[in-house]
C-alpha positions as CSV (number, residue, x, y, z in Angstrom):
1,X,5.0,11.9,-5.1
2,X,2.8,10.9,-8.0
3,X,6.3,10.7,-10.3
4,X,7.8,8.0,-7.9
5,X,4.7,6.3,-8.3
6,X,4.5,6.3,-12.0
7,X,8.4,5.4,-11.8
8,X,7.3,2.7,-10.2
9,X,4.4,1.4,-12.3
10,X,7.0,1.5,-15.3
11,X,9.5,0.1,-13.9
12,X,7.7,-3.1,-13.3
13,X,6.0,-4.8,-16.6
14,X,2.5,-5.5,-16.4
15,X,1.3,-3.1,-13.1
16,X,-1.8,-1.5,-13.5
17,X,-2.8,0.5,-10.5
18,X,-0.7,2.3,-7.5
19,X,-2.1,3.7,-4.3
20,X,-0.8,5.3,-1.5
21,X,-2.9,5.3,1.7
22,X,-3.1,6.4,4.9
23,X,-4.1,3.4,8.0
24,X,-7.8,4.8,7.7
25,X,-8.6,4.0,4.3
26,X,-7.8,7.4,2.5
27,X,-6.4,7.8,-0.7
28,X,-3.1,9.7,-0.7
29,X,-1.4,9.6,-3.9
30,X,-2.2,7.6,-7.1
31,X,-1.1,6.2,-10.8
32,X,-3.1,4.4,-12.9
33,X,-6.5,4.8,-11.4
34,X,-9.3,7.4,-12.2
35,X,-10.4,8.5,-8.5
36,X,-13.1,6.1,-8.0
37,X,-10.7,3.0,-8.3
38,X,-8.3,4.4,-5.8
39,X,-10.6,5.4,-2.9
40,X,-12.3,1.7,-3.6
41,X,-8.8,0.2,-3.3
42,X,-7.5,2.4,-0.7
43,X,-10.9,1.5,1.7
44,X,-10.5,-2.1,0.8
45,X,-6.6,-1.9,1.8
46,X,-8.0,-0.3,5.6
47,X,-9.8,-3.6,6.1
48,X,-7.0,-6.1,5.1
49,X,-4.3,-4.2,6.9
50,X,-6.3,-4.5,9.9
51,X,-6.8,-8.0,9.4
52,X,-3.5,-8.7,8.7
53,X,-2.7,-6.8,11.9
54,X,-4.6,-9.1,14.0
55,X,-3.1,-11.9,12.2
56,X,0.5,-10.5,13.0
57,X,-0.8,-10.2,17.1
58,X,-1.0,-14.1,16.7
59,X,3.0,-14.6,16.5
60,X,4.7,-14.6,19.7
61,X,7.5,-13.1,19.2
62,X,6.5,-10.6,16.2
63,X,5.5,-6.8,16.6
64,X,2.0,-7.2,15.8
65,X,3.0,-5.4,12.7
66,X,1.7,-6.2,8.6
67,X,4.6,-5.9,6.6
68,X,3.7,-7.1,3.2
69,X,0.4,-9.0,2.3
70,X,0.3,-10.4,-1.6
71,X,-3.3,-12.0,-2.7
72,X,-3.3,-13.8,-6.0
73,X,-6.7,-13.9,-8.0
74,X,-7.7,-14.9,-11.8
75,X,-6.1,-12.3,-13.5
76,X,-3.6,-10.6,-10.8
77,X,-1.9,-9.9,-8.2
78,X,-2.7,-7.5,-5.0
79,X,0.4,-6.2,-2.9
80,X,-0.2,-4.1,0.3
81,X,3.0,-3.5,2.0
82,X,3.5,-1.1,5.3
83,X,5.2,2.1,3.9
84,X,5.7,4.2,7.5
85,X,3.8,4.4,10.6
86,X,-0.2,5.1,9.6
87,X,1.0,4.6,5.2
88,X,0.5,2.2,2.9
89,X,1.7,1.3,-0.8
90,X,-0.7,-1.0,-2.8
91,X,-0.1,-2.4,-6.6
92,X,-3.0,-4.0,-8.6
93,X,-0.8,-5.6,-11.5
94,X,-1.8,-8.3,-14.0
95,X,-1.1,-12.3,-13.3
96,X,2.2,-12.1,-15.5
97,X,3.9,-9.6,-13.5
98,X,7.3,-10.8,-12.0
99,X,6.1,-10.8,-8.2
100,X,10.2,-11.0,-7.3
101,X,10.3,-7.9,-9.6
102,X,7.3,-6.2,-7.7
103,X,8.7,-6.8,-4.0
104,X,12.0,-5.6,-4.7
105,X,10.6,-2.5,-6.4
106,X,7.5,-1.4,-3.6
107,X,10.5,-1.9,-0.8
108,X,13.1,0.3,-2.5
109,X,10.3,3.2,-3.1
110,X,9.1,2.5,0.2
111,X,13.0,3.0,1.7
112,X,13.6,6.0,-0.7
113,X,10.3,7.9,0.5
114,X,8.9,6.3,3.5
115,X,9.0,8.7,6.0
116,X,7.3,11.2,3.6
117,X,4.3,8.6,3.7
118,X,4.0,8.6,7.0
119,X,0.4,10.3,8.0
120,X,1.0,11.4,11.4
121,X,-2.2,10.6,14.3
122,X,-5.9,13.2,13.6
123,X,-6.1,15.0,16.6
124,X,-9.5,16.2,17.6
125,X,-9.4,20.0,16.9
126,X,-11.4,22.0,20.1
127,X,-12.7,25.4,19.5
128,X,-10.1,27.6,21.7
Protein backbone atom coordinates (compact mmCIF):
# COMPACT_ATOMS: atom_id res chain seq x y z
CA UNK A 1 0.00 0.00 0.00
CA UNK A 2 2.81 2.33 0.82
CA UNK A 3 3.33 2.99 -3.26
CA UNK A 4 -0.42 4.29 -3.48
CA UNK A 5 0.36 6.40 -0.71
CA UNK A 6 3.49 7.89 -2.06
CA UNK A 7 1.46 8.16 -5.47
CA UNK A 8 -0.58 10.05 -3.66
CA UNK A 9 1.74 12.48 -1.84
CA UNK A 10 3.27 13.26 -5.40
CA UNK A 11 0.57 13.69 -7.05
CA UNK A 12 -0.59 16.51 -5.04
CA UNK A 13 1.98 19.57 -4.72
CA UNK A 14 2.88 20.66 -1.34
CA UNK A 15 1.67 17.29 0.94
CA UNK A 16 3.90 16.37 3.53
CA UNK A 17 2.64 13.46 5.55
CA UNK A 18 0.12 10.39 4.65
CA UNK A 19 -1.36 7.97 7.18
CA UNK A 20 -3.56 5.18 7.04
CA UNK A 21 -5.29 4.18 10.26
CA UNK A 22 -7.42 1.95 11.66
CA UNK A 23 -10.84 3.52 13.97
CA UNK A 24 -8.60 2.81 17.19
CA UNK A 25 -5.81 4.98 16.50
CA UNK A 26 -3.23 2.56 14.89
CA UNK A 27 -0.97 3.35 12.33
CA UNK A 28 -1.45 1.15 9.23
CA UNK A 29 0.55 2.39 6.42
CA UNK A 30 2.54 5.59 5.96
CA UNK A 31 4.62 8.21 3.57
CA UNK A 32 6.32 10.94 4.62
CA UNK A 33 6.61 10.38 8.30
CA UNK A 34 9.39 8.75 10.39
CA UNK A 35 7.27 6.33 12.90
CA UNK A 36 6.89 8.73 15.66
CA UNK A 37 4.88 11.25 13.55
CA UNK A 38 2.53 8.73 12.18
CA UNK A 39 1.47 6.90 15.39
CA UNK A 40 1.11 10.73 16.93
CA UNK A 41 -1.08 11.54 13.89
CA UNK A 42 -2.84 8.37 13.59
CA UNK A 43 -3.86 8.68 17.78
CA UNK A 44 -4.87 12.18 17.19
CA UNK A 45 -7.02 11.10 14.08
CA UNK A 46 -8.93 8.31 16.75
CA UNK A 47 -10.06 11.28 18.74
CA UNK A 48 -11.35 13.61 15.93
CA UNK A 49 -13.13 10.85 14.11
CA UNK A 50 -14.92 10.08 17.18
CA UNK A 51 -15.78 13.54 17.52
CA UNK A 52 -16.83 14.07 14.35
CA UNK A 53 -18.92 10.91 14.75
CA UNK A 54 -20.84 12.37 17.46
CA UNK A 55 -21.14 15.46 15.46
CA UNK A 56 -22.64 13.42 12.47
CA UNK A 57 -25.37 11.69 15.29
CA UNK A 58 -26.55 15.36 15.51
CA UNK A 59 -28.17 15.38 11.81
CA UNK A 60 -31.45 13.84 11.56
CA UNK A 61 -31.48 12.35 8.63
CA UNK A 62 -27.54 11.44 8.24
CA UNK A 63 -25.87 8.04 9.15
CA UNK A 64 -24.09 9.06 12.07
CA UNK A 65 -21.16 8.62 9.76
CA UNK A 66 -17.67 11.19 9.35
CA UNK A 67 -17.01 11.38 5.94
CA UNK A 68 -14.38 13.96 5.43
CA UNK A 69 -13.11 16.44 8.23
CA UNK A 70 -10.51 19.28 6.83
CA UNK A 71 -8.91 21.70 9.76
CA UNK A 72 -6.94 24.58 8.59
CA UNK A 73 -4.02 26.01 10.87
CA UNK A 74 -1.00 28.53 10.32
CA UNK A 75 0.97 26.67 7.98
CA UNK A 76 -1.51 23.73 6.76
CA UNK A 77 -4.00 21.86 6.16
CA UNK A 78 -5.34 18.40 8.03
CA UNK A 79 -7.65 16.00 5.99
CA UNK A 80 -9.23 12.85 7.70
CA UNK A 81 -11.58 11.25 5.38
CA UNK A 82 -13.44 7.70 6.14
CA UNK A 83 -11.59 5.14 3.84
CA UNK A 84 -13.91 1.73 4.75
CA UNK A 85 -15.55 0.49 7.73
CA UNK A 86 -12.92 0.82 10.88
CA UNK A 87 -10.05 2.90 8.14
CA UNK A 88 -8.92 6.07 7.79
CA UNK A 89 -6.71 8.24 5.28
CA UNK A 90 -5.14 11.41 6.77
CA UNK A 91 -2.85 14.12 4.81
CA UNK A 92 -0.81 16.81 6.66
CA UNK A 93 0.04 19.17 3.66
CA UNK A 94 1.36 22.75 3.72
CA UNK A 95 -1.19 25.96 3.55
CA UNK A 96 -0.53 26.29 -0.37
CA UNK A 97 -1.76 23.03 -1.27
CA UNK A 98 -4.78 23.07 -3.73
CA UNK A 99 -7.43 21.68 -1.10
CA UNK A 100 -9.88 20.94 -4.45
CA UNK A 101 -6.76 19.06 -5.70
CA UNK A 102 -6.38 17.15 -2.25
CA UNK A 103 -10.17 15.95 -2.02
CA UNK A 104 -10.43 14.69 -5.42
CA UNK A 105 -7.14 12.87 -4.96
CA UNK A 106 -7.83 11.07 -1.04
CA UNK A 107 -11.51 10.04 -2.61
CA UNK A 108 -10.13 8.38 -5.82
CA UNK A 109 -7.33 6.38 -3.61
CA UNK A 110 -9.91 5.80 -1.21
CA UNK A 111 -12.40 4.26 -4.15
CA UNK A 112 -9.45 2.43 -5.88
CA UNK A 113 -8.31 0.68 -2.49
CA UNK A 114 -10.92 1.04 0.07
CA UNK A 115 -12.00 -2.14 0.90
CA UNK A 116 -8.31 -3.25 1.40
CA UNK A 117 -8.35 -0.54 4.25
CA UNK A 118 -10.96 -1.88 5.87
CA UNK A 119 -9.66 -3.34 9.50
CA UNK A 120 -12.21 -5.80 10.27
CA UNK A 121 -13.69 -5.78 14.34
CA UNK A 122 -10.63 -7.40 17.31
CA UNK A 123 -12.24 -10.22 18.58
CA UNK A 124 -11.19 -11.35 22.07
CA UNK A 125 -9.13 -14.48 21.46
CA UNK A 126 -10.09 -17.34 24.52
CA UNK A 127 -7.70 -20.07 25.22
CA UNK A 128 -9.54 -23.23 23.68
Amino acid sequence: MDWMLEELASSVPQTRNVVVLSSDGLCMAQFGADNDTADRLAAACAGLQSLSAAIASEFPRGDGHMKLVVVEVDGGFFYLMAAGAGAYLAVLADDDVDAGLMGQRMRDLVARIGQHLTTPPRADRQAP
